[in-house]
C-alpha positions in Angstrom: 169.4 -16.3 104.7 170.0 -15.9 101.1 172.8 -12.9 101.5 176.0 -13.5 99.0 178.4 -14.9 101.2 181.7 -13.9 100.7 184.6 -16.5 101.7 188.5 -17.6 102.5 189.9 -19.0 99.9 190.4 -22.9 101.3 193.8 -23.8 99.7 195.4 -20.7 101.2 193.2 -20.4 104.5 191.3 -24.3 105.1 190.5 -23.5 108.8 189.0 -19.8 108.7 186.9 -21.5 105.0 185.9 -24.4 106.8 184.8 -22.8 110.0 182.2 -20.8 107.9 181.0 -23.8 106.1 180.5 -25.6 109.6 178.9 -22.5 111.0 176.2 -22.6 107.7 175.9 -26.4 108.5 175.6 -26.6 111.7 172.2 -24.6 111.3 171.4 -26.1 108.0 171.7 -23.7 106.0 173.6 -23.8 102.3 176.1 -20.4 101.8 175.4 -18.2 98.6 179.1 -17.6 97.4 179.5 -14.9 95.9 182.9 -14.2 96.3 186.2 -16.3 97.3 189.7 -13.9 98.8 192.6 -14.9 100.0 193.3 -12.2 102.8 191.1 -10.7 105.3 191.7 -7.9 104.5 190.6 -8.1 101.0 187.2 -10.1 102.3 186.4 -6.9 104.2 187.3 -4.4 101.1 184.7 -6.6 98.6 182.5 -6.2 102.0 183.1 -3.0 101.4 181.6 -2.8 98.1 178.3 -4.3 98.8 178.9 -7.4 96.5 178.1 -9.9 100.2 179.0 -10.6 103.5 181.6 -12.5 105.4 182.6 -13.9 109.0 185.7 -12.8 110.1 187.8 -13.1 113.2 186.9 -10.8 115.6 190.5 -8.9 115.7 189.3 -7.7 112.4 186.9 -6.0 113.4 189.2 -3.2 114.2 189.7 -2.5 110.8 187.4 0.3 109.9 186.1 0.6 106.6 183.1 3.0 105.3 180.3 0.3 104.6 181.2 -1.9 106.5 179.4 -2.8 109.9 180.8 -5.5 112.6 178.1 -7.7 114.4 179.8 -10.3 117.2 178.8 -13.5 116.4 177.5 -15.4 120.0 177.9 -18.9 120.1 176.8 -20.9 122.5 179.5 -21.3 125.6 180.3 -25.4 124.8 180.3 -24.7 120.9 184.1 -24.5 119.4 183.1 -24.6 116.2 184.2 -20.9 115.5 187.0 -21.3 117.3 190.6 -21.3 115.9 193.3 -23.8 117.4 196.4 -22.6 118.1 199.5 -24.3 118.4 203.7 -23.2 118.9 206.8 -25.3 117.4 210.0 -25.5 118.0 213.2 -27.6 117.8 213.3 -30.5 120.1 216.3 -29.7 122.7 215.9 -25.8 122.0 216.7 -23.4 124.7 215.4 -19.9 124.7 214.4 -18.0 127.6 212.3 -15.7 125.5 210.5 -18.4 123.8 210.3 -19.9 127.5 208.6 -16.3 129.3 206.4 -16.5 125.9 205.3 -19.2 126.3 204.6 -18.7 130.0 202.6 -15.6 129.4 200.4 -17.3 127.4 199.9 -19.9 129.7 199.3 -17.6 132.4 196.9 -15.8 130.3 195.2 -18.3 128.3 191.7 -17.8 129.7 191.9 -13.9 129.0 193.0 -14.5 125.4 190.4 -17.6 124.9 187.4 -15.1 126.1 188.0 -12.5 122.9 188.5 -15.8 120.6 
């Protein structure tokens, strides 16, 4: 695959850039760069324009755009290396019963949210 690859910038978005550096690795292959962008929104817009292409998070795939054409990416079941951790903060001693029912919803719901990762 030779196709101008267009990319996150890494100093503003390291995980989503190195994710598709892993994903070109991974099956030896070397990306064609043809384009770095900060937002997502502005990979999909020089998508868009025909200058390359670009993996994206599926959520952003909602985004319609003339030119533009969404294929899911299918990784193997085992294979995280597309996926993106998540993590939540918050001051030691804290109370907050809507942080708390949050945080309880997405426990309860982890494996739903994990399938459409």
């Amino acid at each position: 695959m030779n196709e101008p690859l267009i990319v996150p910038d890494r100093r503003s978005r390291p995980h989503s850039h190195d994710v598709t550096i892993k994903l070109f690795e991974k099956f030896g292959r070397v990306p064609s760069i043809a384009q770095i962008a900060t937002e997502k929104q502005t990979i999909i817009h020089v998508v868009s324009t025909g200058l390359g292409l670009a993996l994206v998070p599926r959520w952003i795939s909602g985004m319609s755009l003339a030119g533009v054409t969404y294929i899911p990416l299918i990784l193997e079941e085992e294979d995280t290396t597309g996926r993106l951790p998540l993590a939540a903060a918050w001051m030691a001693g804290s109370r907050d019963p809507t942080r708390d029912s949050l945080m309880k919803l997405v426990h309860d719901n982890i494996d739903r949210y994990a399938s459409r990762a």
